[in-house]
C-alpha positions in Angstrom: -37.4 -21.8 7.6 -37.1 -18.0 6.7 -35.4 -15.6 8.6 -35.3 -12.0 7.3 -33.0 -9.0 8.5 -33.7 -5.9 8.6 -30.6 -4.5 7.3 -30.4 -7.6 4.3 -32.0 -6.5 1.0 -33.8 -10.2 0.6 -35.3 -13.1 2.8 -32.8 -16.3 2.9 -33.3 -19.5 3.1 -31.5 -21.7 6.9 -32.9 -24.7 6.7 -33.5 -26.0 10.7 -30.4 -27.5 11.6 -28.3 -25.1 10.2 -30.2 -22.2 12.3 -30.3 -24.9 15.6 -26.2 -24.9 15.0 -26.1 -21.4 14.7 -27.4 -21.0 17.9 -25.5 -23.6 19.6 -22.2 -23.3 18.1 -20.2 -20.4 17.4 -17.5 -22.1 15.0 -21.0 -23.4 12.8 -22.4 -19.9 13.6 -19.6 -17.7 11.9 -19.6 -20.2 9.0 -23.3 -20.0 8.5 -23.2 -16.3 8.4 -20.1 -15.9 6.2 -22.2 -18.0 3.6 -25.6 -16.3 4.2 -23.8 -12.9 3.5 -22.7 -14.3 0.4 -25.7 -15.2 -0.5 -27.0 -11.7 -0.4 -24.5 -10.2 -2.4 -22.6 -8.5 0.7 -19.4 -10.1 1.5 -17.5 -9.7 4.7 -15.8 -7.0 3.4 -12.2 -6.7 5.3 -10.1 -4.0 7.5 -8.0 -0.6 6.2 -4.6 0.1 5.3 -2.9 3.5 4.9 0.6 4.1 3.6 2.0 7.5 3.8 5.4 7.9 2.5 8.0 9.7 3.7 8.4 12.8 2.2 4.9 13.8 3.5 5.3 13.3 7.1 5.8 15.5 9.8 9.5 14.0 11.2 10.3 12.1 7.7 9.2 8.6 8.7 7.2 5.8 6.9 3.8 5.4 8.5 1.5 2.4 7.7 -1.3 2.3 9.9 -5.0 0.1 9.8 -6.8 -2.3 11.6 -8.1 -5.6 11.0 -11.8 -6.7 10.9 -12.8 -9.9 12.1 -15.8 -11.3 14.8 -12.9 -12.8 17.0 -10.6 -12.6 20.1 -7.6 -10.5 19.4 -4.2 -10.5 21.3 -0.5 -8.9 20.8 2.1 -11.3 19.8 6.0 -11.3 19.6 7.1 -14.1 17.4 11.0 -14.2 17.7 13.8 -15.1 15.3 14.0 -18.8 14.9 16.1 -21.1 13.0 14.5 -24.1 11.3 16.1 -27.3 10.5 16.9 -28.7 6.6 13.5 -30.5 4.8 11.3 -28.0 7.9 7.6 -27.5 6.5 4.5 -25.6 7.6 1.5 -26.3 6.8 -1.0 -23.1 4.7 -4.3 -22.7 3.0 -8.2 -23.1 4.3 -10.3 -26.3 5.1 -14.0 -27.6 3.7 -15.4 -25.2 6.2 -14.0 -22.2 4.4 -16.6 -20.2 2.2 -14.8 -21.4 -1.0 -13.6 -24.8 0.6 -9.8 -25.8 0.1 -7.4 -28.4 1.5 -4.5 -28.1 4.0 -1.1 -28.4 2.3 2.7 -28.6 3.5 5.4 -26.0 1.9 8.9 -25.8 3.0 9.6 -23.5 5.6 12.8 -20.9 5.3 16.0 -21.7 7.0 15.7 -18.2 9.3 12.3 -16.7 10.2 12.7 -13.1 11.4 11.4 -11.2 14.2 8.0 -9.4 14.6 5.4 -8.0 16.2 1.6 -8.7 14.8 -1.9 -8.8 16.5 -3.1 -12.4 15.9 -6.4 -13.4 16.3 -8.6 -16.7 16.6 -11.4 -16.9 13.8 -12.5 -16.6 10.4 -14.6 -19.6 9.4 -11.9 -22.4 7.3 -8.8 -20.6 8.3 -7.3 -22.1 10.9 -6.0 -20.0 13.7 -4.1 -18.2 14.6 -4.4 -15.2 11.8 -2.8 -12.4 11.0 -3.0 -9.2 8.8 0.8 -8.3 9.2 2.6 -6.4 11.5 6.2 -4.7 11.8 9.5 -7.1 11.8 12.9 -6.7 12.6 14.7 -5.2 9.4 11.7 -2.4 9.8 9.3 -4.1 6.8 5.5 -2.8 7.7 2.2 -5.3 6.4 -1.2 -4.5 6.4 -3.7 -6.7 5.0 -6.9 -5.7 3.7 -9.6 -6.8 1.8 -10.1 -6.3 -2.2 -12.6 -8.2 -4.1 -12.5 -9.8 -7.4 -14.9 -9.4 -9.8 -17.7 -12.4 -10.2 -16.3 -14.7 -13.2 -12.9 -15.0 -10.9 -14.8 -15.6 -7.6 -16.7 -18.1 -9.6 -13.8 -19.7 -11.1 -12.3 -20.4 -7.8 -15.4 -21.7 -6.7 -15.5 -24.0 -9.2 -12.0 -25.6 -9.0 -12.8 -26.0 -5.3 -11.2 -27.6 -3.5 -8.5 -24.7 -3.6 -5.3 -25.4 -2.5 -2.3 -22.6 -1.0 -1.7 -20.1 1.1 -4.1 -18.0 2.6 -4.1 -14.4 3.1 -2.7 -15.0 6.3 -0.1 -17.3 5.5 1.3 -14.4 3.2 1.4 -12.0 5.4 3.2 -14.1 8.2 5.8 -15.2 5.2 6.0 -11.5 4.6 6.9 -10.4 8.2 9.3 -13.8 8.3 11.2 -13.4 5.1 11.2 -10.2 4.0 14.3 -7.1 4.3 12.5 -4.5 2.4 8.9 -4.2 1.2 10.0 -4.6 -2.4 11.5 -7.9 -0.8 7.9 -8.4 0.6 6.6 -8.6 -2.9 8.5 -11.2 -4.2 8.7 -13.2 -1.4 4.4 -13.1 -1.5 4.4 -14.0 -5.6 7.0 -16.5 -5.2 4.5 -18.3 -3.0 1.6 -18.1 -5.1 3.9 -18.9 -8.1 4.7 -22.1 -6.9 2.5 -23.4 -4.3 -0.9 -21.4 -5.6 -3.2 -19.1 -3.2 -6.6 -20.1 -1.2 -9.2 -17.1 -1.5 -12.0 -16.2 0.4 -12.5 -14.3 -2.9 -10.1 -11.4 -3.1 -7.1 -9.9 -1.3 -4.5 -7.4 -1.0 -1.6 -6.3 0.9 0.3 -3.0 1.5 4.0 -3.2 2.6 6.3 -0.3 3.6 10.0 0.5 5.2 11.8 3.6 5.5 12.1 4.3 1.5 8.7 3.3 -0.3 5.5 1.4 0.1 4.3 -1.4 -2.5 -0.2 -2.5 -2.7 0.1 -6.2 -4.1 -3.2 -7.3 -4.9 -4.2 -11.2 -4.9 -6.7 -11.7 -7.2 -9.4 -15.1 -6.7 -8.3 -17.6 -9.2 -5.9 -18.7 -11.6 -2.8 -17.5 -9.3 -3.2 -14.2 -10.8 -1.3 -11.1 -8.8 0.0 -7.4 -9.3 2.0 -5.0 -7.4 2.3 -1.9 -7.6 5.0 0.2 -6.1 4.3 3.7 -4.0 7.0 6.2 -3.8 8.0 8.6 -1.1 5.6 11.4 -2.0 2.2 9.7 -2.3 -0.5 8.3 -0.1 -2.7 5.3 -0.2 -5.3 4.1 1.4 -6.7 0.4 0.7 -10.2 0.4 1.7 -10.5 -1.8 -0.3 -6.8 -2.4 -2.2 -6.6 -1.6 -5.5 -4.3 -0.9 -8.6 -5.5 1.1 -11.3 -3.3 1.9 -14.1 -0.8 -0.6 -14.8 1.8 -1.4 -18.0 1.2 -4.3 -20.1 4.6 -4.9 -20.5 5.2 -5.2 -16.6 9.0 -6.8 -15.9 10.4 -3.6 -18.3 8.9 -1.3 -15.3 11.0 -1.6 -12.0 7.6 0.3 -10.1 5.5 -2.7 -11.1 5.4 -6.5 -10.5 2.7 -9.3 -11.7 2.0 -13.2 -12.0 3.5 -14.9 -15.7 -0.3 -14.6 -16.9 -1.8 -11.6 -15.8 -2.0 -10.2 -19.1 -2.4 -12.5 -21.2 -5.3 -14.0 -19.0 -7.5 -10.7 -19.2 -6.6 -10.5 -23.0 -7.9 -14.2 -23.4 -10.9 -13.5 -21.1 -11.9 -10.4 -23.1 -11.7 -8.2 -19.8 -9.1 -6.3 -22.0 -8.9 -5.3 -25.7 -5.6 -5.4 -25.9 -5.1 -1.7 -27.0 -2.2 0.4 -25.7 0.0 0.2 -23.4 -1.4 -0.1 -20.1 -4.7 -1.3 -18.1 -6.6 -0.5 -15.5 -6.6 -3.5 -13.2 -9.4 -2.8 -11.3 -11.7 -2.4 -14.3 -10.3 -5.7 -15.6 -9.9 -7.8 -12.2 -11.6 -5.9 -9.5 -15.3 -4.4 -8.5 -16.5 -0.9 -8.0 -15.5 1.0 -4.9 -18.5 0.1 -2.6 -21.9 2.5 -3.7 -25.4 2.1 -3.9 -25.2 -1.7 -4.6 -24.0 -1.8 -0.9 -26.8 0.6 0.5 -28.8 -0.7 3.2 -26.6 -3.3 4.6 -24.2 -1.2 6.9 -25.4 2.4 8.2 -25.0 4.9 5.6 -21.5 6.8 7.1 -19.9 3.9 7.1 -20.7 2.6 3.6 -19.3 6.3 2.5 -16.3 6.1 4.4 -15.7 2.8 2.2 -13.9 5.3 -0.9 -10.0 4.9 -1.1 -10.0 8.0 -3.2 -11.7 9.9 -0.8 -9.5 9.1 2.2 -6.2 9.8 0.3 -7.6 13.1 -0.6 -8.4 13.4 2.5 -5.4 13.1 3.9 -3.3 14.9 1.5 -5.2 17.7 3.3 -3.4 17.3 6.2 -0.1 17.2 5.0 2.3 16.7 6.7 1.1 14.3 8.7 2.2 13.0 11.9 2.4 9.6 14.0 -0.4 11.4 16.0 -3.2 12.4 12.8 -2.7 9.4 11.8 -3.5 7.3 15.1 -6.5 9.6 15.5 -7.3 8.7 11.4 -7.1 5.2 12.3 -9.2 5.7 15.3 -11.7 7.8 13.3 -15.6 6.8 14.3 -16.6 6.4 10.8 -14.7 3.2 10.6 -13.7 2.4 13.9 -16.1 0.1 15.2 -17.4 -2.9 17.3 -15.7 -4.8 13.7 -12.5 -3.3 14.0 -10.2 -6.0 15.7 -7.1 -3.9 16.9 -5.2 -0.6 15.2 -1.9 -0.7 14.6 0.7 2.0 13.1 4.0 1.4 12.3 6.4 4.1 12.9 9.3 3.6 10.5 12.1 5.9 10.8 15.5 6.2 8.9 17.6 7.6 11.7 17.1 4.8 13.8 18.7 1.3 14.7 16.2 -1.6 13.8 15.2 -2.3 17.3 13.9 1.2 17.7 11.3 0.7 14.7 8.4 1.1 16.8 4.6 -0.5 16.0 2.0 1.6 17.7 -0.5 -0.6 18.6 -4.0 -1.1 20.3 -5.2 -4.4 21.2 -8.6 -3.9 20.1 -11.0 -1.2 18.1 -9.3 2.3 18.9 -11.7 3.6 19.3 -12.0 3.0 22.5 -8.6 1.6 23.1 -5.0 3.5 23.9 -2.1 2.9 21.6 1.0 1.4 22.9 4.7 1.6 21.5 6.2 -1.4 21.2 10.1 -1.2 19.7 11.3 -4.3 17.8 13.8 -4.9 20.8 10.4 -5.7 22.7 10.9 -9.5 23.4 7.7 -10.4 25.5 4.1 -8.5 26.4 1.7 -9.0 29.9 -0.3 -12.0 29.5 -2.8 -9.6 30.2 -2.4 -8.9 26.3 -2.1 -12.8 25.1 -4.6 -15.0 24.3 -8.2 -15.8 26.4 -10.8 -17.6 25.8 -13.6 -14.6 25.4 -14.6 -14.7 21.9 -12.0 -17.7 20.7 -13.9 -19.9 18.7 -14.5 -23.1 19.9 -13.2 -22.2 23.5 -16.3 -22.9 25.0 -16.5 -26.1 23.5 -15.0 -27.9 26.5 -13.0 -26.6 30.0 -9.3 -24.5 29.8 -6.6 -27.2 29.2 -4.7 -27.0 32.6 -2.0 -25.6 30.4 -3.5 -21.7 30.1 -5.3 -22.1 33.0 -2.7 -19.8 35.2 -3.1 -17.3 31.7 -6.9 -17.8 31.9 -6.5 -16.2 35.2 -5.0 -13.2 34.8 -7.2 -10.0 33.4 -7.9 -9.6 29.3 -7.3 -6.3 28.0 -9.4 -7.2 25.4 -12.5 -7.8 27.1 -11.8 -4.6 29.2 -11.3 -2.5 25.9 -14.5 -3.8 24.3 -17.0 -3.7 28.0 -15.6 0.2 27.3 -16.8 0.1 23.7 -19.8 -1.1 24.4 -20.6 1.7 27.0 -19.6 4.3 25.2 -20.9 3.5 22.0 -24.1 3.2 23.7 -24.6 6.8 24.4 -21.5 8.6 22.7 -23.2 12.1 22.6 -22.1 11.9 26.5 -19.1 10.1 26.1 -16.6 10.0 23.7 -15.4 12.9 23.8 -14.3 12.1 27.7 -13.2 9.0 27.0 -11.1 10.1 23.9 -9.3 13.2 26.0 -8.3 10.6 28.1 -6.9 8.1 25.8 -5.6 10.9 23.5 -3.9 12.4 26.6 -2.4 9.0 27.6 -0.9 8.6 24.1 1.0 12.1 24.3 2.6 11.3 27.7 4.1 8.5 26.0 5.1 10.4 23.0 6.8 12.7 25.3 8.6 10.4 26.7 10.0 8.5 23.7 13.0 10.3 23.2 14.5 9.9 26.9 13.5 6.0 26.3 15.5 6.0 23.7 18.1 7.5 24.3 18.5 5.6 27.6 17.8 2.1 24.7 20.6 3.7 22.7 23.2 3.7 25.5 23.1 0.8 27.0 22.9 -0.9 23.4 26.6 0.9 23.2 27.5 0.5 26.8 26.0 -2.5 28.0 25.1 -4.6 25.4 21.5 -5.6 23.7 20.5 -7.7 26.4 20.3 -5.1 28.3 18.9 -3.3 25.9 15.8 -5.2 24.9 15.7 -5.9 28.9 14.5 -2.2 29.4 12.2 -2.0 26.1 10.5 -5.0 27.3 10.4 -3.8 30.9 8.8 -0.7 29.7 6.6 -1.7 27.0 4.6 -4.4 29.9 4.4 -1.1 31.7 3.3 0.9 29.5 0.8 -2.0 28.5 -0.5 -2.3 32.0 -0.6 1.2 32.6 -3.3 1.5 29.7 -5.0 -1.6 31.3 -5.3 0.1 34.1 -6.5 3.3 32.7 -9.2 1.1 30.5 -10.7 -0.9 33.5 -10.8 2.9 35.2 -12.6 4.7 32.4 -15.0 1.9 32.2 -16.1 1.7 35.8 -16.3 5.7 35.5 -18.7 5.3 32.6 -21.0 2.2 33.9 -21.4 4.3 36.9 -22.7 7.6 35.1 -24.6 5.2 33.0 -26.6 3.6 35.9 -26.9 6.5 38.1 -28.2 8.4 35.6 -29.9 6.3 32.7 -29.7 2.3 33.6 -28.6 -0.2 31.9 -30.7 -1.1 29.1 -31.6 -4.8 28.4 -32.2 -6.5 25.0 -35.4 -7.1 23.7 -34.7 -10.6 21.8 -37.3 -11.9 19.6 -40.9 -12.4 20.5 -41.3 -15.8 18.2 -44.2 -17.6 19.1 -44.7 -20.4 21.1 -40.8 -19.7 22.7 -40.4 -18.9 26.5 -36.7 -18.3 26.4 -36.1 -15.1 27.6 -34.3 -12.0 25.7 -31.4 -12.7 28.1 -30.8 -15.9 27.1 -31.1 -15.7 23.2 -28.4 -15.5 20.4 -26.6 -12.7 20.8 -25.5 -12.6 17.0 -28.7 -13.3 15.4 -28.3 -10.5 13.1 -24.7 -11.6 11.4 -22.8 -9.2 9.3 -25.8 -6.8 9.5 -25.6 -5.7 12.9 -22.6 -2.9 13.8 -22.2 -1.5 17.4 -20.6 1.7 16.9 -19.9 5.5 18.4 -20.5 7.9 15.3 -22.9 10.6 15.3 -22.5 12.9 12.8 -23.9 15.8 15.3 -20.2 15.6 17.5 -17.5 16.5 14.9 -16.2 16.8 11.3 -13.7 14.0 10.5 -10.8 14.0 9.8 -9.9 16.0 13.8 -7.1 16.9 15.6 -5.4 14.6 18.0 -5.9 15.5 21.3 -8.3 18.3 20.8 -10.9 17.2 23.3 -8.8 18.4 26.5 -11.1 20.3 27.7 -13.7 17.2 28.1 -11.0 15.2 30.7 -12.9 14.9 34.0 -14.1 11.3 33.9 -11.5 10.2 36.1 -12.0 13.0 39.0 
């Protein structure tokens, strides 16, 4: 059987059964995809990270702020402090059903896992859940996890030592946020891993890590347990859209800004990826792929694919120096990458003046979008279950009936759900309403910045006074309020918007495919036919010029009247 996209560049091949378990199950269905993608030459290319350091803010903090990118439920998680017993393992890497297939293993787990805060989420096809990109943790170290490909002889290698063995992506990050102090800690901490227990791809990956002095971009390259790491001082910006290192010294343990695998060098030198002349590399000539251009025209709408430029985003932003917590929530939230793809937004807020528990992670629990951002301190020990995990868009949750277990969770409302109906309305005509609905997130978000400073000042006392009980008592009181509060102003702005949209242009119903000989309705047909090739998003290039101002679109509030 043939099926052809109109977004692809070339008709592949599903034989029946594969398409017949694409449309019946969505674990087979987001496996089949990932592979058919690959097949085409356009991977599932991953999330955004932004460091800006902390010379180049507007109040002198660290911000690291980005999203992640997956076809998946998303929820808010606080993983606490935990001790583990002597000989304690966990178990890492991808299984068969992973694009390059690999095999679970067991490493030993650290004596002391620290606290953090991190959006998890449920699916990407051979990792097992639940994932995450990163987060903030409690000695103020900041991951993001992002995407960066390797170039095709590595990919291949990997592919051909299958079954891979390691820890994913994932895996490093949540080692990151568990183990690390400091992001330089992060580093090691991530290499030390691959080092000694190796590193399951999906064929390319990077990390950015920050605290309240620097930022570091570690790239994990697809075979051979090949890494590099790069540090970022106080005065620079970068964005990983993908991640990426350029230059870098061949002689890398006699540079304290720099950190690699044993064979990094050697290994390119060997390859002939490198002549060996002079002193330094560029790695992403040597281990990496282009920036996205032409080669990626045609299979995601044209402002996004240019968005895709690291360069062009840092420059960006060095525009609108100094920046603060606000620009860069509203850069995060930007239309030409925030999307029906992006999972959540997150920005940690990384001060030097503060305690650790007041290290706050800005975060919204799906695509901003469309979605407030909430702060949540490090003394936060618990979010609404509105925010937890559901079933809509879990994989394999429709597989069978709730265990009686999350049934009482199951009940409650998902923010999640309520965040994306609001997407999908408003991305559906956004000449007539994003700019509404953005006044009214925007204006939410400054009536909590207002308010930080009497929080924590209140947080600060009775840490002193009363003790940290108390303490983390009142941040977690007020973070489920604040939580709910944005809940509430969601499932408002959503019922505004569905009834303008009925009353004054209907709701519009899909079309499907007319495939002869079928009599299923267009109701009742796969509702991800199109893969990686389909994008529901809000840009249209007639409504603003990006980067803009937070909170500039007062003067469209009046949704809510």
């Amino acid at each position: 059987m043939l099926r052809y996209s109109p977004s692809a560049t070339a008709i592949v091949a599903v034989s029946p059964l594969a398409l017949l378990l694409a449309l019946s199950h969505p674990v087979a269905a987001a496996t089949d995809y990932q592979r058919m993608d690959r097949a085409r030459g356009h991977p599932a290319q991953k999330s955004i990270g932004i460091f800006v350091g902390n010379e180049l803010t507007e109040d002198g903090s660290t911000l690291l702020g980005g999203f992640g990118h997956e076809p998946s439920s998303h929820w808010i998680e606080i993983v606490p402090r935990q001790e583990h017993p002597e000989g304690a393992t966990v178990e890492v890497g991808v299984t068969e059903e992973a694009s390059i297939p690999g095999e679970l293993t067991e490493i030993p787990q650290a004596d002391i896992t620290y606290k953090h805060i991190a959006s998890h989420y449920s699916e990407f096809a051979g990792f097992p859940p639940p994932l995450t990109n990163g987060g903030l943790n409690e000695h103020g170290v900041a991951a993001r996890d992002i995407w960066a490909p390797s170039r095709e002889e590595l990919v291949a290698i990997a592919e051909d030592n299958a079954p891979q063995e390691g820890p994913n992506y994932s895996d490093l990050a949540r080692a990151a946020m568990e183990r690390a102090t400091t992001a330089r800690e992060a580093v090691e901490v991530v290499g030390r891993l691959m080092d000694e227990h190796g590193y399951s791809t999906y064929g390319g990956n990077s990390h950015l890590f920050a605290d309240e002095d620097e930022g570091w971009v570690f790239i994990n390259y697809a075979a051979k347990g090949l890494w590099a790491a790069e540090r970022i001082p106080a005065d620079e910006i970068r964005v990983s859209y993908f991640g990426y290192i350029h230059e870098f010294p061949a002689d890398p343990e006699n540079h304290d800004d720099y950190m690699a695998s044993d064979n990094l060098i050697e290994f390119a030198r060997e390859q002939g990826w490198w002549d060996g002349e002079g002193d330094w590399l560029n790695l992403q000539e040597v281990y990496g792929t282009p920036f996205p251009g032409e080669e990626m025209a045609g299979f995601y709408p044209e402002f996004y694919e240019a968005g895709r430029n690291p360069p062009e985003r840092e420059a960006e932003l060095e525009d609108m120096v100094p920046i603060s917590l606000e620009d860069l929530i509203a850069y995060v939230r930007d239309p030409r990458w925030s999307t029906d793809f992006t999972g959540y937004g997150q920005v940690a807020h990384i001060r030097p003046d503060v305690r650790d528990e007041l290290h706050t992670l800005w975060t919204a629990v799906t695509s901003g979008i469309t979605t407030p951002f909430v702060p949540l301190t490090l003394a936060t020990e618990s979010v609404p279950p509105e925010f937890s995990q559901h079933r809509y868009m879990t994989a394999d949750a429709s597989s069978h009936f709730v265990d009686p277990d999350f049934a009482h969770l199951e009940a409650t409302r998902y923010a999640t759900r309520t965040f994306k109906r609001l997407l999908y309305y408003t991305c559906e005509r956004p000449g007539e309403f994003l700019r509404p609905v953005t006044a009214e997130l925007e204006a939410f978000e400054q009536e909590l910045m207002s308010q930080r400073e009497a929080v924590e000042q209140r947080a600060r006392r009775l840490f002193d006074d009363e003790g940290p009980d108390v303490a983390r008592d009142y941040l977690t009181k007020r973070a489920h309020s604040d939580l709910l509060d944005s809940l509430n102003l969601g499932q408002r702005l959503v019922a505004a918007v569905e009834r303008q949209t009925r009353e004054r242009f209907g709701i519009r119903m899909p079309e499907g495919k007319d495939v002869e000989g079928e009599t299923t309705p267009a109701t009742s047909q796969h509702m991800a036919e199109q893969g990686w090739g389909a994008m529901v998003h809000c840009y249209d290039a007639a409504l603003d010029e990006y980067p803009r101002e937070h909170g500039i679109y007062r003067e469209h509030r009046g949704l809510l009247e």
